[in-house]
TIFI-735224 format. One line per 4 residues: their letters; for each residue y, z, x of N, C-alpha, C, CB. Coordinates in pm, whole numbers, plus 50000, padded with zeros to 5 digits. Atoms other than C-alpha are relative to their C-alpha. Glycine has a CB too. Layout:
N
A> Y:Z:X:Y:Z:X:Y:Z:X:Y:Z:X  ...
//
This chain:
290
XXXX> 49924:49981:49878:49638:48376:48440:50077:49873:50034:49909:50041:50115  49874:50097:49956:49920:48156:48552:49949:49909:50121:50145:50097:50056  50029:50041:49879:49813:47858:48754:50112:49946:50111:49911:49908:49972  49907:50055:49864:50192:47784:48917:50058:50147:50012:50143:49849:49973
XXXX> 49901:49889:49967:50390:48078:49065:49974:50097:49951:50120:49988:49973  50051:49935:50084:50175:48339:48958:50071:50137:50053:49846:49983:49993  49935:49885:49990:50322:48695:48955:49866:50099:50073:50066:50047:49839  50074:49913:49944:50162:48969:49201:50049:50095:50042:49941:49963:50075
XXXX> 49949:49901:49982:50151:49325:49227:49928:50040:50086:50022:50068:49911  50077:49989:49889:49992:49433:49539:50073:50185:50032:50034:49844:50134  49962:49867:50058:49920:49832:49547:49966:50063:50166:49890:50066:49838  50049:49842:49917:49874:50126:49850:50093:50008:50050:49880:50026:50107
XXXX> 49879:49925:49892:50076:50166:50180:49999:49933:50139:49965:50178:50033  49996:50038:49843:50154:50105:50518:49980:49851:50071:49892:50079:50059  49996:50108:49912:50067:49852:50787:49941:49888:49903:49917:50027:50143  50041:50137:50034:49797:49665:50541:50058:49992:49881:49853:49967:49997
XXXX> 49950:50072:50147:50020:49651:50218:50112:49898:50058:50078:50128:49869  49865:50118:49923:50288:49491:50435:49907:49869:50022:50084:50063:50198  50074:50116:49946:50024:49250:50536:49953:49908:49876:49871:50051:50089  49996:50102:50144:49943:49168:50148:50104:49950:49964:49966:50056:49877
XXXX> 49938:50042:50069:50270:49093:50112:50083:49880:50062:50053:50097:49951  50019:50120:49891:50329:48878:50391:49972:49877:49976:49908:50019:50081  50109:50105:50059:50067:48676:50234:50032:49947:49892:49874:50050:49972  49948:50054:50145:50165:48685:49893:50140:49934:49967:50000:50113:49912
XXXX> 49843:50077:50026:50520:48593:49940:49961:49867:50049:50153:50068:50099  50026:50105:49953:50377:48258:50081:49944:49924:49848:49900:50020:50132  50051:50087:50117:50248:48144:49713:50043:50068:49864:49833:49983:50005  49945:49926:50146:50370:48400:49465:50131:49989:49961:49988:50147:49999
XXXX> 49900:50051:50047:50625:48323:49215:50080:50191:50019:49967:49901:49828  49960:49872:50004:50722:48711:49216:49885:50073:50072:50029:50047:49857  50076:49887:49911:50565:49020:49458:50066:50111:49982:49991:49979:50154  49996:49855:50045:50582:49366:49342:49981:50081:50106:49901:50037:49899
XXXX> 50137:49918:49942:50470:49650:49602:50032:50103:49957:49961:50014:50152  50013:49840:50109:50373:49972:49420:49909:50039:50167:49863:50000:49767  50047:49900:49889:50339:50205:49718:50025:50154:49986:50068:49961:50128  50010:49842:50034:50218:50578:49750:50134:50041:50115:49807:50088:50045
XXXX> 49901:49939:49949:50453:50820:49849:49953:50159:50026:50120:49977:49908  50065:49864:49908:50198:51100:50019:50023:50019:50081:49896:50024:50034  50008:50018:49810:50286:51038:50369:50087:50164:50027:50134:49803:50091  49900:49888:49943:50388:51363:50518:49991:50019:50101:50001:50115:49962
XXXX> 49983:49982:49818:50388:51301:50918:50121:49910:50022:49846:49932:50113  49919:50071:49903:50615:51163:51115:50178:49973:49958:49918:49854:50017  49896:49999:50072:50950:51049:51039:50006:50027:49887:50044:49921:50005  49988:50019:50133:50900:51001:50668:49935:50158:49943:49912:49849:49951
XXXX> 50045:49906:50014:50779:51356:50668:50137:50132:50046:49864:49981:50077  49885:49883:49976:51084:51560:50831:50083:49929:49895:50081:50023:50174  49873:50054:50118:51322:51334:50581:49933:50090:49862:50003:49774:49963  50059:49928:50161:51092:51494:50296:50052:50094:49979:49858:50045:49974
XXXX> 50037:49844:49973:51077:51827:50444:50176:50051:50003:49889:50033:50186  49853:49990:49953:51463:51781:50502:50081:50002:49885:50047:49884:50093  49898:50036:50087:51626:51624:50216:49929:49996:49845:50066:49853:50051  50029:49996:50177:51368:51664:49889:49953:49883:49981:50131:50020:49889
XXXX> 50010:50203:50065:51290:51250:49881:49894:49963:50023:50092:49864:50072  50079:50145:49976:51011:51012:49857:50040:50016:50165:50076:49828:49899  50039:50078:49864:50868:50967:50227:50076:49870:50009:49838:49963:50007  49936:50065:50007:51083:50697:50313:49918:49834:50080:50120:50078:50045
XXXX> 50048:50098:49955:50835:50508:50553:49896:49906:49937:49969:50040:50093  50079:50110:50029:50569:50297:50409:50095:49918:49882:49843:50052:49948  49940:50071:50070:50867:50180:50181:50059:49902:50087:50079:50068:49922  49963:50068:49898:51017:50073:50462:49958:49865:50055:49985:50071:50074
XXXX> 50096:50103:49934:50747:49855:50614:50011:49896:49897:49838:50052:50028  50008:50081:50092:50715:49708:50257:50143:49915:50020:49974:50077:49866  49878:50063:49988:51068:49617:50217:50028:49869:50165:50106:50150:50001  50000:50088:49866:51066:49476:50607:49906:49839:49983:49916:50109:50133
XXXX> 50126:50142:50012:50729:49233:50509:50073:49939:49936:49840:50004:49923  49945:50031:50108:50970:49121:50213:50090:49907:50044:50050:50103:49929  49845:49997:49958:51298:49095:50415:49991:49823:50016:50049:50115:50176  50007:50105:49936:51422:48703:50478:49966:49970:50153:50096:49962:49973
XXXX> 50048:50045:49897:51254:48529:50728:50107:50025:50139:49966:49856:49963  49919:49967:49915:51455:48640:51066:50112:50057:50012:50012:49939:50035  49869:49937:50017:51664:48871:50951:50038:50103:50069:50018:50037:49889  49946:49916:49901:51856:49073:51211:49958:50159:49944:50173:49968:50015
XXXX> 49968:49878:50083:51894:49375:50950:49864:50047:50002:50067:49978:49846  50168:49952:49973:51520:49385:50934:49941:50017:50109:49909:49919:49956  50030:49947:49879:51451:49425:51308:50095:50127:49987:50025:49897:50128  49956:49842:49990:51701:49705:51310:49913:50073:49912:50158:50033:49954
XXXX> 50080:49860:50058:51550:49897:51015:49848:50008:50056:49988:49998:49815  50144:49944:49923:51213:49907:51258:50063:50026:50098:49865:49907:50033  49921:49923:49876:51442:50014:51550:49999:50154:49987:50162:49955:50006  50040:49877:50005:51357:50370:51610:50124:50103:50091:49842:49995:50060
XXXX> 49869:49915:49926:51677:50599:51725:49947:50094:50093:50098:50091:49893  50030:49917:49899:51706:50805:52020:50112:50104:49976:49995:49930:50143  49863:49874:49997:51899:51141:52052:49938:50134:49960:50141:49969:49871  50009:49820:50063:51868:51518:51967:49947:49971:49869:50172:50104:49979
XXXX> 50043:49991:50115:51830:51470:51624:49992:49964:49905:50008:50042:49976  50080:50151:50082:51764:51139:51542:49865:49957:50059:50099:49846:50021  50065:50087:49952:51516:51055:51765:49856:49969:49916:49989:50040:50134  50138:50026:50014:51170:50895:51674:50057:49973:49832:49869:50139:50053
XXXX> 50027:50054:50180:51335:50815:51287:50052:49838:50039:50140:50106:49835  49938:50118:50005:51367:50445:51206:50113:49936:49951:49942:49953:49969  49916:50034:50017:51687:50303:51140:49996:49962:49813:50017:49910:50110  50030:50027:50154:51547:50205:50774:49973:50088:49914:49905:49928:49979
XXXX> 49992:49857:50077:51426:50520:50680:50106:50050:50001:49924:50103:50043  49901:49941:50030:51757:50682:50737:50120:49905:49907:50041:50053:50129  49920:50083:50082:51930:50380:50533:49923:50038:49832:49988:49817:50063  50138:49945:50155:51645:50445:50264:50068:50135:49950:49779:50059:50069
XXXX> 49938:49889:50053:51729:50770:50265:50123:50070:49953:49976:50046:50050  49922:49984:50023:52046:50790:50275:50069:49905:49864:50032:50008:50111  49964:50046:50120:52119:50584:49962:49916:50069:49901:49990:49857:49994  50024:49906:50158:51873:50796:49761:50050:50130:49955:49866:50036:49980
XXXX> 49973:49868:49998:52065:51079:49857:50111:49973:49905:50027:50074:50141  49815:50007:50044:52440:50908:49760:49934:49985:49839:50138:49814:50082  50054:50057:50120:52264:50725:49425:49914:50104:49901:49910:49884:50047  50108:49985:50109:52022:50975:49321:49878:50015:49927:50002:49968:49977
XXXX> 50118:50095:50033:51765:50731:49253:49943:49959:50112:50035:49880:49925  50115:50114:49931:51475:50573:49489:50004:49894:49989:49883:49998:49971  50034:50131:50031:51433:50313:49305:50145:49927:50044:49950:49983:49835  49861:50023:50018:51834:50221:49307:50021:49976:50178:50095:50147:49909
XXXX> 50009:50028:49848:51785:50284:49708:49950:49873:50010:49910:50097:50083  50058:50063:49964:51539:50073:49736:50018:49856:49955:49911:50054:49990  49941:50085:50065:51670:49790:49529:50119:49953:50109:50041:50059:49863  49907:50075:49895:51958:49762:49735:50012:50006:50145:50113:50026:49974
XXXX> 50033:50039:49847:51829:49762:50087:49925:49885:49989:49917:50109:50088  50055:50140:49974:51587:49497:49982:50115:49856:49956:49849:49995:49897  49896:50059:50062:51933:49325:49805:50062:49983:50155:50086:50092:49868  49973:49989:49868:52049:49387:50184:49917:49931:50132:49999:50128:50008
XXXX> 50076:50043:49943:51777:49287:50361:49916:49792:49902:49908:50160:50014  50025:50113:50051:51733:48967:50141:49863:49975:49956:50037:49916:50080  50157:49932:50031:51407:49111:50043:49952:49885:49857:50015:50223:49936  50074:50091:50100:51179:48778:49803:49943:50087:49905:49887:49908:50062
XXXX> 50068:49932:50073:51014:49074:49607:50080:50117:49988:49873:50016:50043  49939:49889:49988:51053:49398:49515:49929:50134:50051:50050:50014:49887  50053:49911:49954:50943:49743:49633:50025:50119:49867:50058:50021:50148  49917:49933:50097:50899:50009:49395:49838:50142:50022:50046:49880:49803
XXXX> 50131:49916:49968:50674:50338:49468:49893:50046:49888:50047:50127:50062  50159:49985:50068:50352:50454:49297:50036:50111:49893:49856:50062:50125  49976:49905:50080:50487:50776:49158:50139:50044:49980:49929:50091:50037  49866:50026:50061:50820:50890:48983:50043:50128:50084:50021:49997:49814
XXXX> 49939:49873:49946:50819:51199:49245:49925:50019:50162:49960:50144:49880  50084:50087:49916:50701:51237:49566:49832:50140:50002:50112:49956:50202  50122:49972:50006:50357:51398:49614:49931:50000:50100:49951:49944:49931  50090:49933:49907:50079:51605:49787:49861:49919:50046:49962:50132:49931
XXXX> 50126:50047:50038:49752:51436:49868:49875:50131:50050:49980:49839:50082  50050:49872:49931:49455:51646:49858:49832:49923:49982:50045:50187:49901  50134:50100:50014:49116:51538:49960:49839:50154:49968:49979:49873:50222  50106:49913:49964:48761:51701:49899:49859:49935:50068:49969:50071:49871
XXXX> 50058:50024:49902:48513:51713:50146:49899:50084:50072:50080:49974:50060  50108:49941:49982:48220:51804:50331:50052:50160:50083:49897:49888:50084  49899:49914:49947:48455:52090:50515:50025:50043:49885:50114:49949:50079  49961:49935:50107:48576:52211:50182:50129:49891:49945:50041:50165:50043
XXXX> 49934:50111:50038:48938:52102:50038:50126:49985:50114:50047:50017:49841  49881:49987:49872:49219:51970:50274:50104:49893:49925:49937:49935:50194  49837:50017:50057:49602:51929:50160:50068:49923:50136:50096:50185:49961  49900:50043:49890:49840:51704:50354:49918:49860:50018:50017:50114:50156
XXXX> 50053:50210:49949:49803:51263:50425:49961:50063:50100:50132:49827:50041  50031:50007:49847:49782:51367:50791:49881:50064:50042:50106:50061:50081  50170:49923:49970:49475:51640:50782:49910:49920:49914:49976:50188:49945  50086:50101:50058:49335:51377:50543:49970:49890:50045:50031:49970:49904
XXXX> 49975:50094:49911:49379:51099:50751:49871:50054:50129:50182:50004:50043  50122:49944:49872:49148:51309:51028:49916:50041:49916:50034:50132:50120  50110:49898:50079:48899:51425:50784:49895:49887:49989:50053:50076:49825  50105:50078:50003:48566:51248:50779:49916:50057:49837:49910:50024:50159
XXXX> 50111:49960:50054:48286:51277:50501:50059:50038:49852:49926:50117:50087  49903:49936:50140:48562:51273:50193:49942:49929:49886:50188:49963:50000  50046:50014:50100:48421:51257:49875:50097:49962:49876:49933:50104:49992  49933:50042:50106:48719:51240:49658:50163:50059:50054:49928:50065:49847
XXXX> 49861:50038:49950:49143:51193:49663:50011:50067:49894:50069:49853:50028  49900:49971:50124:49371:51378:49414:50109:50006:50019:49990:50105:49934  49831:49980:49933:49722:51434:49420:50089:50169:49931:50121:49819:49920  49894:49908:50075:49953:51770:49320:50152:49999:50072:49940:50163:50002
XXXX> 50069:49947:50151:50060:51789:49083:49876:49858:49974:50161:50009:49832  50140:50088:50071:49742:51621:48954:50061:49902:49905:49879:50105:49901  49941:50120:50038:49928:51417:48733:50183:49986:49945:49900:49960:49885  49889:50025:49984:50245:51275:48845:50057:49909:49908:50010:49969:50110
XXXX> 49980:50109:50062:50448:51059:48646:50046:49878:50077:50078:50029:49909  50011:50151:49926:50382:50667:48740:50162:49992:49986:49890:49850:49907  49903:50048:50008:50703:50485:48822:49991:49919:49903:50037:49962:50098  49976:50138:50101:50805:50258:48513:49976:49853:50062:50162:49994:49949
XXXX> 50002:50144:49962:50861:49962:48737:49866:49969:50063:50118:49963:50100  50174:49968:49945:50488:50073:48887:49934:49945:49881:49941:50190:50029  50055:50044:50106:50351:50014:48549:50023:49909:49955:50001:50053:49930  49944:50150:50027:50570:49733:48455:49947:49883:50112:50176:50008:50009
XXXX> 50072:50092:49873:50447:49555:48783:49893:49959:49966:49969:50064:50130  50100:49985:50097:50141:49587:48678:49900:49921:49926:50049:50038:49929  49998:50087:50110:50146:49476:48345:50000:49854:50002:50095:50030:49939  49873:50139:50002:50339:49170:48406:49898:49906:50098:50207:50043:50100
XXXX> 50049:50076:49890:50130:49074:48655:49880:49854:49989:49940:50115:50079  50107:50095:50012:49886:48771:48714:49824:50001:50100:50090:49872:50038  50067:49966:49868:49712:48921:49029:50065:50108:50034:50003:49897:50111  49968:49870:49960:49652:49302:49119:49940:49964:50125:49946:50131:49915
XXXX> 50074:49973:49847:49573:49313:49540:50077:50114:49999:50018:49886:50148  50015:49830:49915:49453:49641:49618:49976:49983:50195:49801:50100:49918  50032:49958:49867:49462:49697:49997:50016:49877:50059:49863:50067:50025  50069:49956:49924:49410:49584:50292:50038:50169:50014:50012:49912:50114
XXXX> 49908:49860:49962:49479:49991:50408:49907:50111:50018:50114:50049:49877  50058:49890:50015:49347:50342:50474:49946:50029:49883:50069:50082:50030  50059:50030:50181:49106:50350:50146:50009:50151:49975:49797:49919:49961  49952:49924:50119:49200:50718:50054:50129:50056:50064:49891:50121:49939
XXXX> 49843:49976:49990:49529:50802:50255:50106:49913:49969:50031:50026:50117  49906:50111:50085:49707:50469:50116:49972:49936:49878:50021:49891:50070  49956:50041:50094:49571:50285:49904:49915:50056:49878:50011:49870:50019  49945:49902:50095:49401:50567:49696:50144:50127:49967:49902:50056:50005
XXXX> 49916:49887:50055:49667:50786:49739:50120:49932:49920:50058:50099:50124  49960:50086:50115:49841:50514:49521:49916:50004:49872:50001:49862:50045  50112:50004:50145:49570:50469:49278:50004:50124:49949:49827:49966:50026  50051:49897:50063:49526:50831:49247:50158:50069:49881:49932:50114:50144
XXXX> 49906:49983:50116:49848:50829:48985:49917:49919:49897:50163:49940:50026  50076:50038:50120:49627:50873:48697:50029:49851:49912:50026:50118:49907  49908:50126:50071:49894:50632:48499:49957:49897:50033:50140:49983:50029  49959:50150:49931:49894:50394:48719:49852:49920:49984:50058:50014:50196
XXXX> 50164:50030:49987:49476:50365:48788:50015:49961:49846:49870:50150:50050  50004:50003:50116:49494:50360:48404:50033:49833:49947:50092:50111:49959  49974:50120:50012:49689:50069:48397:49963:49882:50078:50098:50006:49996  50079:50100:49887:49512:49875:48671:49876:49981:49896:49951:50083:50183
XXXX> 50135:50053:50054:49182:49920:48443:50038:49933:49864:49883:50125:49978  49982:50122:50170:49318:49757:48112:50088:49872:50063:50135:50094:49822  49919:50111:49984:49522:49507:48317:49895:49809:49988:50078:50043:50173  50030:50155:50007:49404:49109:48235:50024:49894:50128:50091:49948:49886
XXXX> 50006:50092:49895:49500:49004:48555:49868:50052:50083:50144:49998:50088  50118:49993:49909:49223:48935:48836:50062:50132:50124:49964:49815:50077  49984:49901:49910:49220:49244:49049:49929:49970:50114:49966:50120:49951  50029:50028:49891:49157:49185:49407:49972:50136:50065:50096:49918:50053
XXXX> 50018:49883:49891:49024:49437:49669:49989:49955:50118:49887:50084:49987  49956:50066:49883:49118:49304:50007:49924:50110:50123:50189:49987:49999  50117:49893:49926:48823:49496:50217:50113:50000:50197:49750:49879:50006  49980:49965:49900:48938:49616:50543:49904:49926:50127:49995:50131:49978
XXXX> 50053:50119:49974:48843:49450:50858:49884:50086:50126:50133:49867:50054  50115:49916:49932:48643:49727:51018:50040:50214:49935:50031:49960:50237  49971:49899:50009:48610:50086:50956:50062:50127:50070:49933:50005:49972  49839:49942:49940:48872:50377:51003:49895:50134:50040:50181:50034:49851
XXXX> 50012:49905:49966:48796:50640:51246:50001:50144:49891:50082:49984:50088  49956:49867:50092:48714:50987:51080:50010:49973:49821:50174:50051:50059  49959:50053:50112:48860:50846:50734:49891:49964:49918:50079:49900:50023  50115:50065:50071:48573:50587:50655:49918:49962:50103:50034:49880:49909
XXXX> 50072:50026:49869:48371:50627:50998:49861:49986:49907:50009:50138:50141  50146:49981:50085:48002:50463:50902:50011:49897:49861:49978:50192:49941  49961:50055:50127:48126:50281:50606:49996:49845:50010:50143:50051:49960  49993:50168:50074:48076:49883:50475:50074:50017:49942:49901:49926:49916
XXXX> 49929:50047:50149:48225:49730:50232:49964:50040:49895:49996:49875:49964  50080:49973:50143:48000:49805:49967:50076:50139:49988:49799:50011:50003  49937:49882:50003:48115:50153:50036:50109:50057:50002:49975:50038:50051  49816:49945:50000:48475:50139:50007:50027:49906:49849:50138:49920:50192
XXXX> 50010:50029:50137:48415:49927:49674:49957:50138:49912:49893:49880:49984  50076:49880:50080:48195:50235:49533:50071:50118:50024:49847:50027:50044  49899:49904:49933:48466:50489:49683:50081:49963:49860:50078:49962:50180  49955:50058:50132:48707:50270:49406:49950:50056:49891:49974:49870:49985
XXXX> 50029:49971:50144:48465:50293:49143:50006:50135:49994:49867:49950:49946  50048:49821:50023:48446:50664:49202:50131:50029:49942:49958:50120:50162  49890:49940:50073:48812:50706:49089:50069:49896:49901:50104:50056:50104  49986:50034:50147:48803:50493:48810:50098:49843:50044:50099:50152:49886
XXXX> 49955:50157:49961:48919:50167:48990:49867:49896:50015:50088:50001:50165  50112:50112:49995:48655:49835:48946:50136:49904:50005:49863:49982:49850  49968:50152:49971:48757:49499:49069:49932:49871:50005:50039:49996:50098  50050:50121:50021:48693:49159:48991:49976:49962:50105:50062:49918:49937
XXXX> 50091:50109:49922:48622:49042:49318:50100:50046:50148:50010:49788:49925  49924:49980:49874:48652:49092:49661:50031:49908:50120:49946:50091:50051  49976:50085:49869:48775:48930:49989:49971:50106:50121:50168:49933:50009  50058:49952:49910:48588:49011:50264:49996:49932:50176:49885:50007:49931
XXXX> 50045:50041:49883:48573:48943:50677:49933:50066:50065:50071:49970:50064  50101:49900:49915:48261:49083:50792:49934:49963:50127:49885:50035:49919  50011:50045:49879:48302:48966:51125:49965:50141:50094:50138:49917:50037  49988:49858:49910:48346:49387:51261:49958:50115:49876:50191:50031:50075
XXXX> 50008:49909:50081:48215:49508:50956:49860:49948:49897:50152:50017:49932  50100:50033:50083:47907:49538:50728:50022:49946:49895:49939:50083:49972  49982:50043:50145:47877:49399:50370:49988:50091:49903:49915:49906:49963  50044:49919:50092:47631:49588:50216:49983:49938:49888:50070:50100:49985
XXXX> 50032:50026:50182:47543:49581:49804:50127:50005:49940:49899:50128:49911  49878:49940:50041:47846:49540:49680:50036:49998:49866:50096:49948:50062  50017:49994:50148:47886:49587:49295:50131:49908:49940:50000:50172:49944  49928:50130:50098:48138:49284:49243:49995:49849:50101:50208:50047:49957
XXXX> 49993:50141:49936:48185:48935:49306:50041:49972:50157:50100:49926:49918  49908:50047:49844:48263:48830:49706:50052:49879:50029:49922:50007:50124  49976:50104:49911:48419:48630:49916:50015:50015:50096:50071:49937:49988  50049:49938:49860:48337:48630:50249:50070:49880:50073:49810:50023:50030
XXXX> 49884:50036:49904:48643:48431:50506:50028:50057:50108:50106:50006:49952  49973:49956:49896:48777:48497:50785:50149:50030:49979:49958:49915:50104  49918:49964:50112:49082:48723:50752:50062:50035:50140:49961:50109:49857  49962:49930:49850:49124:48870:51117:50050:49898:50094:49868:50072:50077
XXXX> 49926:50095:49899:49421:48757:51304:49972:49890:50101:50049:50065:50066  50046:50101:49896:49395:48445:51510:50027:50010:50139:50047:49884:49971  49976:49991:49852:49565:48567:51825:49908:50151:50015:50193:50006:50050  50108:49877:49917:49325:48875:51851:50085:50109:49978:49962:49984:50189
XXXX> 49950:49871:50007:49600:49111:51755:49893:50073:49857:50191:49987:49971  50065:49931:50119:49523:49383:51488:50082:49996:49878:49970:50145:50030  50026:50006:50151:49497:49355:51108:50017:49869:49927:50088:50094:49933  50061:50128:50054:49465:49056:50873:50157:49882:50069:49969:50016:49772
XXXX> 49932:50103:49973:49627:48730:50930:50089:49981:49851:49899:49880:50051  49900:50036:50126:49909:48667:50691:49963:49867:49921:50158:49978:50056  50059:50143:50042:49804:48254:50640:49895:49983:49963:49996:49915:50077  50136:50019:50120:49447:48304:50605:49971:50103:49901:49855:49992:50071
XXXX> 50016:49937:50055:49477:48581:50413:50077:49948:49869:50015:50100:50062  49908:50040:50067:49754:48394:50178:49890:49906:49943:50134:49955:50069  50087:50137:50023:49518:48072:50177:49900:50071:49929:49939:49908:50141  50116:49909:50088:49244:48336:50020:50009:50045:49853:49983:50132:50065
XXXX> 49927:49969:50097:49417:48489:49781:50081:49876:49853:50096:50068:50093  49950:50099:50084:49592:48191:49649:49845:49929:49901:50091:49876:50117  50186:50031:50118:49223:48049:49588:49970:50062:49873:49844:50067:50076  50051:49946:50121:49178:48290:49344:50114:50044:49905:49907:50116:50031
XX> 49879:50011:50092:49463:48206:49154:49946:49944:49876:50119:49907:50056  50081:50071:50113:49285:48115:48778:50100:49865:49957:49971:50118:49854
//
């Protein structure tokens, strides 16, 4: 592994992949984010339902964590429109979207909003289409991120079609990489419903770089209500993801047995807001740079 400017691909969705990348752009020579593209509520869910595309939001967020430091363009694309029949979408999703519509391509979108947004990394989603998540559970089986997202007592993540094809630059990320961080994030509406592209999991378990699992900093209502750490590691191993080592703040959260290496820091914001701190979470990470 690369001890200057090491390359990192940092994998799931939403609020805590933005927060790995936050982090990682503070020491990484290159930042990848391979994000799922299950989301079917909210904005990024009528654009689906609307236009055929890749959920447009957790790309969004990514791209925003990315964007240069104070960049105007990047407060707008989190500016949320008002009107008949814009309201409640973000200004980024409909830029997102609307270039994968003119182009085509996702990837080609997404390339040049972060080219726009002056984006240090790149963004590039999990799967080459966009996709169902479907969970099973003590209830039976339930279809849709959002009834999965409320579902307690879930035993296992899949996706249909069951196997999607990975994005190239998903796999190439990857590969290339020096450092895989999985999560912080919803551990089966983000950042399995990333992993769960067979491909991709595939290529996470033969990869040579140190794989990180960036434990969450308490457990998620419904989701992983009841749950340690140990138990969102063993969730992983259940779909064919093991990691070299984890980072842990079990300040609001148990430990447990956990079946790989720890590290136990403090990860949770310093002003008391919510989810990890970008600096000590950077300062962590970098540590375990070989």
């Amino acid at each position: 592994m690369s001890r200057c400017a090491p390359a990192v691909a940092a994998l799931g969705g939403g609020h805590g992949l933005a927060a790995t990348l936050r982090a990682a752009r503070r020491f990484a020579g290159h930042v990848t984010a391979v994000v799922s593209v299950a989301d079917d509520g909210g904005s990024s869910g009528r654009l689906r339902r609307q236009l055929g595309i890749a959920p447009p939001g957790d790309l969004r967020k990514c791209l925003v964590a990315l964007a240069e430091e104070g960049s105007p363009l990047a407060v707008a694309f989190e500016h949320r429109l008002e009107g008949d029949e814009e309201e409640g979408h973000p200004v980024g999703n409909l830029v997102i979207a609307g270039l994968a519509v003119a182009t085509g391509s996702l990837q080609t979108a997404l390339d040049e909003a972060g080219r726009l947004l002056g984006a240090v990394g790149r963004v590039v989603p999990a799967a080459g289409e966009p996709v169902v998540l479907k969970a099973e559970a003590d209830g039976g089986e339930i279809e849709g991120q959002s009834a999965v997202q409320r579902t307690a007592h879930i035993s296992r993540v899949s996706l249909v079609p069951a196997d999607p094809p990975a994005s190239p630059e998903a796999i190439a990320a990857v590969e290339g990489a020096d450092m895989v961080v999985i999560g912080p994030g919803s551990l089966f509406t983000s950042v399995l419903a990333a992993l769960a592209v067979p491909a991709l999991a595939e290529a996470v378990g033969r990869s040579r770089a140190r794989r990180v699992y960036v434990a969450n900093l308490r457990p998620q209502p419904a989701e992983t209500a009841g749950y340690d750490v140990a138990a969102h590691v063993e969730a992983l191993a259940a779909h064919g993801v093991e990691v070299d080592v984890v980072l842990a703040d079990t300040t609001a959260i148990n430990l447990g047995t956990v079946r790989a290496p720890v590290v136990e820091t403090r990860l949770a914001r310093t002003d008391g807001g919510p989810g990890h701190d970008p600096a000590r979470l950077a300062a962590a990470l970098e540590g375990l740079v070989g």
